[in-house]
N, C-alpha and C positions, 0 to 999 in steps of 0.2 A: 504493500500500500504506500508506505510511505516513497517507493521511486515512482509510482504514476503521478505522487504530490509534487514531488523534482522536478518532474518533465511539466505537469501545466504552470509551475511558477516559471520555467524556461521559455517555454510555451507563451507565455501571455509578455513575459520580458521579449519576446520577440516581437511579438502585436505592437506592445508600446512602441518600439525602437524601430521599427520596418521602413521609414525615413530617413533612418541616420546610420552609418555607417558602422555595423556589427560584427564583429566576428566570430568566430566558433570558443573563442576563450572567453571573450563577455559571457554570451550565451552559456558557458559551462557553470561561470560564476554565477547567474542567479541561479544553478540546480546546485550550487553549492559541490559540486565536481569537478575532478581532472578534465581538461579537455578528451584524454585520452578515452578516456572511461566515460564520458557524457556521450561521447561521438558513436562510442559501440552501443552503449543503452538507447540511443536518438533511433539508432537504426533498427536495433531489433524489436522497438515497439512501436514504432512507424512505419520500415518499410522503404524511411527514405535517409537521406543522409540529411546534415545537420545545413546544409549549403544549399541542398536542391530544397528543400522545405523553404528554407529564404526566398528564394530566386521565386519557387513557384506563388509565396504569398505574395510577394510584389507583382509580379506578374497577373495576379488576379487582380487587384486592385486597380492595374494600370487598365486592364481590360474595361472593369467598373464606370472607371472615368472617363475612357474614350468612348463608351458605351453611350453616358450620360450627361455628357458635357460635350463642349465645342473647343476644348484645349487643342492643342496642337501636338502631334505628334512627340515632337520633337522637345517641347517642353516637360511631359510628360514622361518620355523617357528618360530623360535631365533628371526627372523629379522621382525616378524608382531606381536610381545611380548608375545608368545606362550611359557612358560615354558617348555613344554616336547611334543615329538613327539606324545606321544596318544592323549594328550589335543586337538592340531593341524589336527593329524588325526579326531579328533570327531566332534570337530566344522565344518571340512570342509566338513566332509560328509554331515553332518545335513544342509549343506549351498547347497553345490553343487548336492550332490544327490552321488557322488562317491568318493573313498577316495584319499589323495593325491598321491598318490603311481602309480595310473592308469597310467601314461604317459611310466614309467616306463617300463610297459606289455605291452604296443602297439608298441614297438617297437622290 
């Protein structure tokens, strides 16, 4: 019980922090663990590693907002710490299955 308690205090220090630049050591420190040992725990009751769980929550969000706003591409990706629009475009594909630009064309 007490490591599911670990992982949602980690968990939700990720939530808070998903704008600001995290690593897997922050992240270990709110579970109060090694990074070594949070990274193997992250994985075996997730599924996912401790990076791709980052990557993929921003990535929802950034979806979220191009969804529901009129931002721009480009600022958006700026804003989920995507250096350049291709990077941005590549990952989201690879996440979402479409690139971010589609809201774009249905209109």
């Amino acid at each position: 019980m007490e490591t599911i308690r670990l992982l949602q205090q980690a968990i939700d220090y990720v939530e808070q922090n998903l704008h600001d630049a995290i690593g897997v050591e922050d992240i270990a420190g709110a579970a109060m663990t090694s990074k070594y040992h949070f990274q193997r725990m992250f994985h075996a009751l997730t599924g996912f590693t401790v990076t791709e769980y980052v990557r993929n929550r921003r990535l929802t969000l950034a979806a979220e907002e191009l969804a529901g706003t009129d931002g721009k591409v480009i600022d958006i990706a700026l804003k989920y710490g995507y250096e350049t629009p291709e990077s941005f475009a590549k990952a989201f594909q690879r996440v979402h299955g479409v690139t971010p630009i589609w809201r774009r064309k249905r209109t």
